[in-house]
Backbone bond lengths (Angstrom), bond angles and torsions (degrees), N, CA, C in turn:
res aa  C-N    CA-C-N  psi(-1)  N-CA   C-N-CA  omega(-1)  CA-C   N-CA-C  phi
1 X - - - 1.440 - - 1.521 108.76 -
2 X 1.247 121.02 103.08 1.059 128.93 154.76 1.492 151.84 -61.51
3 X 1.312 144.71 135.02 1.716 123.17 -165.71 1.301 97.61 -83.14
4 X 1.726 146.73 145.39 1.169 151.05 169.62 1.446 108.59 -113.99
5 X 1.628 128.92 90.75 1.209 160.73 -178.25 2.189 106.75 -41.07
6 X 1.601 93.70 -36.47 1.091 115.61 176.23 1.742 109.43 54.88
7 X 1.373 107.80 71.72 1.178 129.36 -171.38 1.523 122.68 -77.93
8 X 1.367 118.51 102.13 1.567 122.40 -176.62 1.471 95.72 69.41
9 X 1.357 122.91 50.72 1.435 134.65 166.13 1.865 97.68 -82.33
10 X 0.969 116.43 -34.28 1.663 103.03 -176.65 1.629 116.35 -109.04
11 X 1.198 104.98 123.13 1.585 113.88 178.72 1.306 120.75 -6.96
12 X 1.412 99.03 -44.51 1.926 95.66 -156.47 1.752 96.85 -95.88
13 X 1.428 122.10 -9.71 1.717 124.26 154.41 1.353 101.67 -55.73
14 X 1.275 145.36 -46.62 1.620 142.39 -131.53 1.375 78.26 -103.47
15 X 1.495 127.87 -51.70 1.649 114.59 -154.92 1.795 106.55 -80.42
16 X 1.462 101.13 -11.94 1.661 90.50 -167.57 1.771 93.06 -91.19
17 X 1.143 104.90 -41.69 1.679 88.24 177.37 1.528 113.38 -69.83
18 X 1.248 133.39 -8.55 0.958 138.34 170.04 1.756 127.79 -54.90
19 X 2.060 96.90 -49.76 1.267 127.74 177.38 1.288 94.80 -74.19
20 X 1.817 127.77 -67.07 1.556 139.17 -171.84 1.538 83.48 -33.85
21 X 1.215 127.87 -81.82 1.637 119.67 -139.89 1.819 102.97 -79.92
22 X 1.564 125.45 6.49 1.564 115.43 165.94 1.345 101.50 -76.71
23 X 1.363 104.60 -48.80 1.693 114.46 -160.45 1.376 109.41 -58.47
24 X 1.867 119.39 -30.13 1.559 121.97 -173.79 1.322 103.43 -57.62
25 X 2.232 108.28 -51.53 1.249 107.26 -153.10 1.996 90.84 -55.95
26 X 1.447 116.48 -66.26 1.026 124.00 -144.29 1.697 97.05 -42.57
27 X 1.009 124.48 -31.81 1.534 116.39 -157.41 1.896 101.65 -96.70
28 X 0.825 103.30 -24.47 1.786 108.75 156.98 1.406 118.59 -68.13
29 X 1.359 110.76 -54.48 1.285 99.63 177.41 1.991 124.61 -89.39
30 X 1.435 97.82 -4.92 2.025 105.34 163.78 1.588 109.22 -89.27
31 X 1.304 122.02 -16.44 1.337 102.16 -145.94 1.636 97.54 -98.56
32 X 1.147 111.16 155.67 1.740 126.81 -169.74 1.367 94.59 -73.72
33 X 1.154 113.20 -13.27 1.912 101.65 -166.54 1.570 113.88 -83.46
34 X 1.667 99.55 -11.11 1.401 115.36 -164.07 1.269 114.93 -61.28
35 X 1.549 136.01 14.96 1.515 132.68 -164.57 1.763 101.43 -63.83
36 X 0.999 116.62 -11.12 2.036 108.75 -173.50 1.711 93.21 -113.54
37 X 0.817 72.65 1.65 2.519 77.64 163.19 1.652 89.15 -71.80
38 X 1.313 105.56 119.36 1.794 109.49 153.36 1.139 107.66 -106.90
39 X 1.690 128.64 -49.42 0.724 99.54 -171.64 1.940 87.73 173.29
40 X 1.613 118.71 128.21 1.378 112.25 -141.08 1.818 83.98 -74.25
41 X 1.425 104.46 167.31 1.855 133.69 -156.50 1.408 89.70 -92.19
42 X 1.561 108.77 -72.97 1.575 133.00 -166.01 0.834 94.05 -115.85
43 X 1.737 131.64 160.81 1.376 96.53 -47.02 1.244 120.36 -81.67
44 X 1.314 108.23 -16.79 1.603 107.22 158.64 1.844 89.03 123.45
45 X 1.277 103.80 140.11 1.578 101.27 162.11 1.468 159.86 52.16
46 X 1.222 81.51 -99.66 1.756 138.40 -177.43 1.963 92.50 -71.00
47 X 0.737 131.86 -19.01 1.762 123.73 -138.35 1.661 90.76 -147.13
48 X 1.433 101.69 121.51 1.508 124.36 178.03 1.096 112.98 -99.38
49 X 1.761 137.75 141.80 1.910 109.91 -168.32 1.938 72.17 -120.19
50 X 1.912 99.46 80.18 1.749 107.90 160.68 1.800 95.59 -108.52
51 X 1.338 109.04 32.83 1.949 98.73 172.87 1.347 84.76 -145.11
52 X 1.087 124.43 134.67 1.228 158.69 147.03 1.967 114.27 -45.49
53 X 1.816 83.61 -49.54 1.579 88.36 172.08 1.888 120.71 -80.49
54 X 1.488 94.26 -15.20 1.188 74.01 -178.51 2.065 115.23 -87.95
55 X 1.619 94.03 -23.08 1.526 80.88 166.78 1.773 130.65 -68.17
56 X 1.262 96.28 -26.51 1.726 109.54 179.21 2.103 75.82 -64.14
57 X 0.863 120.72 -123.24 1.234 115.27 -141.17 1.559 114.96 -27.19
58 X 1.449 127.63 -54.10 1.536 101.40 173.66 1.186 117.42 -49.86
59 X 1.205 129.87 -39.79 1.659 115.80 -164.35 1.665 114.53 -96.58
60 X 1.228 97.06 -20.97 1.784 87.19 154.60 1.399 133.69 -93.99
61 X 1.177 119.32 -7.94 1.456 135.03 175.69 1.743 101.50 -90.48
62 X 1.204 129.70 -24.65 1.268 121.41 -152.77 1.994 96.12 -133.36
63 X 1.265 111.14 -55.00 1.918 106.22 -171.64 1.688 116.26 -118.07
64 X 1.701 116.39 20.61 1.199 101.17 -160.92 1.882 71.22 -109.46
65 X 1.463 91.99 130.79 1.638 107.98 -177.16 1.779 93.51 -142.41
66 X 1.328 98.93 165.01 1.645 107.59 179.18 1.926 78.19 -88.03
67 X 1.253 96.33 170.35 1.837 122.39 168.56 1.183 110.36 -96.30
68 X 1.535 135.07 -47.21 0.979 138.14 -125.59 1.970 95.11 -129.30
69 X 1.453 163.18 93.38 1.173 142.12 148.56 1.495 99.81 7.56
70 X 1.493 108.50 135.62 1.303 117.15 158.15 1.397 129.33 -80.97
71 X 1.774 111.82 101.10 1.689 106.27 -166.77 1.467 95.14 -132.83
72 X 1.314 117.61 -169.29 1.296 129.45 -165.26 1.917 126.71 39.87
73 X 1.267 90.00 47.33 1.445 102.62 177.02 1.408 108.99 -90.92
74 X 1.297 116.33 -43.95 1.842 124.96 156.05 1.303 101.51 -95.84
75 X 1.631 121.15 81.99 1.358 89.03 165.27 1.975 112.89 -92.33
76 X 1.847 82.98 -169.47 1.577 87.61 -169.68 1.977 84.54 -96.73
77 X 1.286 100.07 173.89 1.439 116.87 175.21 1.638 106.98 -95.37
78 X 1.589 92.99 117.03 1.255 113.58 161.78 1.216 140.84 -62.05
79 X 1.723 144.88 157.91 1.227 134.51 169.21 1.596 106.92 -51.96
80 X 1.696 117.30 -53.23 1.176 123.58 -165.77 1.815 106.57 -70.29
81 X 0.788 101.57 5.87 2.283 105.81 -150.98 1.833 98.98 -90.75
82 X 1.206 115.17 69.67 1.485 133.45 -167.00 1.900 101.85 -65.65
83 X 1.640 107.29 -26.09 1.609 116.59 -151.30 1.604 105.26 -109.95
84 X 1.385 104.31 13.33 1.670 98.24 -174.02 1.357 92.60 179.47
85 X 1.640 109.10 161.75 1.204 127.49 -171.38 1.447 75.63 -97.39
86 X 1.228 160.58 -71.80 1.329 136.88 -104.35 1.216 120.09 94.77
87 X 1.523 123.65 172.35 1.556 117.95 173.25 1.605 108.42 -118.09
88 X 1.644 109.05 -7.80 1.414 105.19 174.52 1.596 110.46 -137.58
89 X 1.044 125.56 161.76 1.088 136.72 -179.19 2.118 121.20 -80.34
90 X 1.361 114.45 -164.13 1.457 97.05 -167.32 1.331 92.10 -96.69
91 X 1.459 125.35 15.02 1.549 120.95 -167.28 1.536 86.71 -134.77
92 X 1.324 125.80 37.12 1.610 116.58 174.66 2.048 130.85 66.77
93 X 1.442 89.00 -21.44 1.490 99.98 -169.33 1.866 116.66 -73.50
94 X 0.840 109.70 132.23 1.552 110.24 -156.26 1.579 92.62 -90.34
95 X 1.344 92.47 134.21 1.887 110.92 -171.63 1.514 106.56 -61.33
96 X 1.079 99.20 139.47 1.959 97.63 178.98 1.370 106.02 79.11
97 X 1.368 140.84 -26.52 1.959 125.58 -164.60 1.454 73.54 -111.73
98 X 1.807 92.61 162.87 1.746 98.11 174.26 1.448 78.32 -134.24
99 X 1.745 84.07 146.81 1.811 112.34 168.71 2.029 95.28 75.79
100 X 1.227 134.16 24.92 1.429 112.91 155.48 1.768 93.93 -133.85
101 X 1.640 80.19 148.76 1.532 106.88 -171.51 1.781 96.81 -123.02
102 X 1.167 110.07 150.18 1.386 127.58 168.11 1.311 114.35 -81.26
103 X 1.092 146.04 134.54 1.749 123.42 138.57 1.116 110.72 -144.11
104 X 1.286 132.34 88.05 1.560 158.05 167.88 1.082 127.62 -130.75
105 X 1.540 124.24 164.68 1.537 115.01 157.65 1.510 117.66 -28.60
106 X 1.541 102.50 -59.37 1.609 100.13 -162.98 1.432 122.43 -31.63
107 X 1.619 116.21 -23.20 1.531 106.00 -178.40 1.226 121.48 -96.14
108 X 1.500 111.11 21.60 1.366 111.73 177.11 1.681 101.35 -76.55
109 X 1.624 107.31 141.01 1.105 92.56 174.27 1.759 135.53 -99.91
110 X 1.030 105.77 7.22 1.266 124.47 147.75 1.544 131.11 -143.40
111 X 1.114 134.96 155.06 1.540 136.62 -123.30 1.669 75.04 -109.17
112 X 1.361 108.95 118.12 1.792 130.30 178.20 1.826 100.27 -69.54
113 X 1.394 94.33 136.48 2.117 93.78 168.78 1.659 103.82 -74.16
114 X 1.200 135.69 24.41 1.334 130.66 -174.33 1.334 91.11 -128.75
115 X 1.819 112.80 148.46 1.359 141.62 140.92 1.856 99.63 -17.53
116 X 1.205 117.57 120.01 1.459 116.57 157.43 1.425 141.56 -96.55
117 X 0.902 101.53 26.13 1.832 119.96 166.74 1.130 103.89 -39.08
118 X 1.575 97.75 -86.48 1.501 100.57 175.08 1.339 169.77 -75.52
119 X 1.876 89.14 -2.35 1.452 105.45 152.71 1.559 110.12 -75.73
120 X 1.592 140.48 -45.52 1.228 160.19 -171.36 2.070 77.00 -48.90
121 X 1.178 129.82 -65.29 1.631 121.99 -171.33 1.277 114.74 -54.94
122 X 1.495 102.91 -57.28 1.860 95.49 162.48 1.258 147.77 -28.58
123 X 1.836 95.26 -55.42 1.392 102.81 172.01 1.622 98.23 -76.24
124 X 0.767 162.55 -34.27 1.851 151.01 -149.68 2.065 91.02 -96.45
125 X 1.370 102.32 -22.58 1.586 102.36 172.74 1.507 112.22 -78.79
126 X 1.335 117.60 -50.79 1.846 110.36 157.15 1.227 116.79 -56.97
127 X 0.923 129.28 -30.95 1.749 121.93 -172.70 1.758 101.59 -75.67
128 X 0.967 110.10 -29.76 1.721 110.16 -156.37 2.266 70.84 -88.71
129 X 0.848 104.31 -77.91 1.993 97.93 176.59 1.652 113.80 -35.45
130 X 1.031 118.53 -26.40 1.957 123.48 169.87 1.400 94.02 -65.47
131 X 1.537 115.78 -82.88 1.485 115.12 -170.56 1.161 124.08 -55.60
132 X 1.175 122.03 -21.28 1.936 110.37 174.90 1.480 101.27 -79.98
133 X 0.909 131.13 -31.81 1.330 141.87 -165.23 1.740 106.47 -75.21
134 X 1.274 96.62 -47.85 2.157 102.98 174.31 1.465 95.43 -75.14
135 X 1.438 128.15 -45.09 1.717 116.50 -178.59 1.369 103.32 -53.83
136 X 1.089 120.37 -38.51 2.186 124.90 -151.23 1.918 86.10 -83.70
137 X 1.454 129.86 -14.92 1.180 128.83 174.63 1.183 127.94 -82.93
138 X 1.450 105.58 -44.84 1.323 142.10 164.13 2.218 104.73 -30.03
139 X 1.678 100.46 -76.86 0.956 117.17 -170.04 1.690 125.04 -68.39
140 X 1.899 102.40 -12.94 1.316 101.73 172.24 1.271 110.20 -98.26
C-alpha cells in the first residue's frame, strides 16, 4: 500500500505547470544569456508543451516526486506546538492506545532540511533505550 500524493490532481496545478514550463522554454531559448544552451534535454526539440495532457502525463508519470521524506504524520509535541497535543508522547507512546510506541520519522515534529536516515536511527535508538528501560521497571 502505497501513499498517492495525487499530483496535478486539480486543473489549475496542470495549467500552471503547463504555462511555468512554456515560459522556461521561451526564455532559454530568447534570452542572450543562453551561450551554455546546447541544446534542450527534455523534451527535446521536436515537442511543443501546446497539450496540457501531454505535460500532465510526462511530468506526473516521470518528475512529480515529494522533496522532502514523508515525516511528521504522528508527530511528537513540541516546545513551540501551542495547537495540538501531538500523537505521541516524549517516550514515543501514542496517547489513548496502550502498549504501541512509534519510532520513525513520523514523530518528528517538524520536517528537518536534512536527509533523515539518521535522525529516523536516533529516534528507533531512543525507543529501543525507552523500552528496556520500562521492561527493567516492569520487573523490579
Amino acid at each position: 500500500m502505497g501513499i498517492d500524493p495525487k499530483f496535478l490532481q486539480n486543473p489549475k496545478d496542470r495549467i500552471m505547470l503547463h504555462d511555468g514550463l512554456k515560459l522556461v522554454r521561451k526564455l532559454m531559448h530568447e534570452s542572450k544569456g543562453n551561450s551554455h544552451l546546447i541544446i534542450e534535454a527534455l523534451p527535446g526539440p521536436p515537442f511543443l508543451y501546446n497539450s496540457i495532457t501531454f505535460v500532465e502525463k510526462l511530468y506526473s508519470s516521470f518528475f512529480c516526486m515529494t522533496f522532502f521524506h514523508i515525516c511528521g504524520t504522528c508527530r511528537m509535541k513540541d516546545d513551540c506546538d501551542c495547537l495540538s497535543n501531538g500523537v505521541v508522547d516524549e517516550e514515543l507512546r501514542v496517547h489513548n492506545v496502550d502498549s504501541l510506541r512509534i519510532a520513525d520519522s513520523s514523530v518528528f515534529p517538524i520536517i528537518p532540511s536534512c536527509p533523515t536516515a539518521a535522525l529516523s536511527m536516533a529516534v528507533g535508538k531512543r525507543a529501543a533505550e525507552i523500552v528496556i528501560k520500562a521492561e527493567k521497571e516492569i520487573k523490579t
